[in-house]
C-alpha positions as CSV (number, residue, x, y, z in Angstrom):
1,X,8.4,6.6,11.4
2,X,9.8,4.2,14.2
3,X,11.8,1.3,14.9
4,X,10.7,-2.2,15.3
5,X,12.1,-4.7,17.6
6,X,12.7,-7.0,14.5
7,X,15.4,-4.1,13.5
8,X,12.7,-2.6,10.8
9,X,11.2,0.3,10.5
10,X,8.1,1.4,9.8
11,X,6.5,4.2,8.0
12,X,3.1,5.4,7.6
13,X,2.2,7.4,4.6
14,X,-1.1,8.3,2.5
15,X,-1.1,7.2,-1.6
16,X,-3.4,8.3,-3.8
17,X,-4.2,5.2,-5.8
18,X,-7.1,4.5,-8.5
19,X,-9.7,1.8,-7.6
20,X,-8.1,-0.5,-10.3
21,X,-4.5,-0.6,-8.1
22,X,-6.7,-1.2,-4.6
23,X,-8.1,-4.1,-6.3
24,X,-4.8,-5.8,-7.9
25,X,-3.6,-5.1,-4.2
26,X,-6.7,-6.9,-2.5
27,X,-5.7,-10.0,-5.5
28,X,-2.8,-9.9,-3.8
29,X,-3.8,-10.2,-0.6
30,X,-6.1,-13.0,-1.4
31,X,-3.3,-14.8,-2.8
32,X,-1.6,-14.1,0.0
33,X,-4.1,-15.5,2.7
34,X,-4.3,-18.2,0.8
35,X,-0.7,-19.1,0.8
36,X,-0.5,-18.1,4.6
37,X,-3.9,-19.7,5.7
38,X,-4.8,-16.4,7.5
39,X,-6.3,-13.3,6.3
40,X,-3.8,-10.6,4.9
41,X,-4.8,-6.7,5.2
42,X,-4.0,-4.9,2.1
43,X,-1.0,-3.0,4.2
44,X,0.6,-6.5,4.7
45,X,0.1,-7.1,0.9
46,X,1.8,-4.0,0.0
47,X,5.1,-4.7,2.0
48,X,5.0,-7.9,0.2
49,X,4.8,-6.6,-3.3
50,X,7.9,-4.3,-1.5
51,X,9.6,-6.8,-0.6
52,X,8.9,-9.0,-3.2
53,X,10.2,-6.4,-5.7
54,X,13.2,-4.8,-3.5
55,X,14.4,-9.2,-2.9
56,X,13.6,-9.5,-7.5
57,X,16.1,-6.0,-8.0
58,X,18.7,-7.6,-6.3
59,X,18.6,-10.6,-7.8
60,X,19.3,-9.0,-11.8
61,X,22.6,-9.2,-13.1
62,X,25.5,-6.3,-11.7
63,X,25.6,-3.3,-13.7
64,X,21.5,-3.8,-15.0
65,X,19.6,-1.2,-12.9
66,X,16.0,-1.7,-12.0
67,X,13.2,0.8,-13.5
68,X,12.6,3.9,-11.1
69,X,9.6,3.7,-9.4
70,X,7.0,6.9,-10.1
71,X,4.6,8.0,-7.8
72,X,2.7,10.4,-10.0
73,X,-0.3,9.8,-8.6
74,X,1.1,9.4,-4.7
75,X,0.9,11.8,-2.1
76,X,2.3,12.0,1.3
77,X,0.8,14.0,4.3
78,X,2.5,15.3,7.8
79,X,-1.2,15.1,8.8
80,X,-2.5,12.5,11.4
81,X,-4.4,10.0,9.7
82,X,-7.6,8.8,10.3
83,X,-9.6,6.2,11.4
84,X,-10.1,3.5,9.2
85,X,-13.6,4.3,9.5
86,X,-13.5,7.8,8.4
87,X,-11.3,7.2,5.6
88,X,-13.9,4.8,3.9
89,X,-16.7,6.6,4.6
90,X,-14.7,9.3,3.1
91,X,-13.9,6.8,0.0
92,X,-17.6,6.0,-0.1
93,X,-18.8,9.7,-0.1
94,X,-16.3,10.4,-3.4
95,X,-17.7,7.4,-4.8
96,X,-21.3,8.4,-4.9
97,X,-20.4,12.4,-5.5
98,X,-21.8,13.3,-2.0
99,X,-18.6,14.0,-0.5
100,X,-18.5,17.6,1.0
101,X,-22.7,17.5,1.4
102,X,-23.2,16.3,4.8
């Protein structure tokens, strides 16, 4: 984690997600671009959805409390993370059951 000059932070983690969620979140990013005029990676298009959500809970009426978030499925690693390269070929290898062969 460190600090932004904006006054943010940022945070780099690794979530496990299935192929359906990548794709909503590529949507998303889509729509995004669209409305921006500029292409949107999918990490931009998650802080949105963040955002998005975090600005929508604040918004409810006082005393109504917004679902908890599960992460089931999410992990986070201390570990250095990879290129972006590695990581799809990586994605790719699962994919076709070859991961581990090579």
């Amino acid at each position: 984690m460190h600090a932004l000059p904006d006054g943010e932070a940022e945070l780099t983690l690794v979530v496990r997600l299935p192929w359906e969620d990548v794709a909503r979140l590529g949507q998303e990013a889509g729509r995004l671009a669209s409305q921006m005029r500029r292409p949107v990676t999918l990490d931009e298009a998650v802080s949105h959805r963040l955002r998005s959500s975090r600005v929508a809970a604040h918004a409810k009426p006082a005393g109504e409390q917004p679902p908890a978030v599960t992460a089931a499925s999410a992990s986070v690693s201390s570990l250095p993370s990879r290129p972006p390269a590695e990581q799809a070929r990586q994605a790719i290898d699962r994919i076709n059951g070859t991961a581990g062969t090579a």
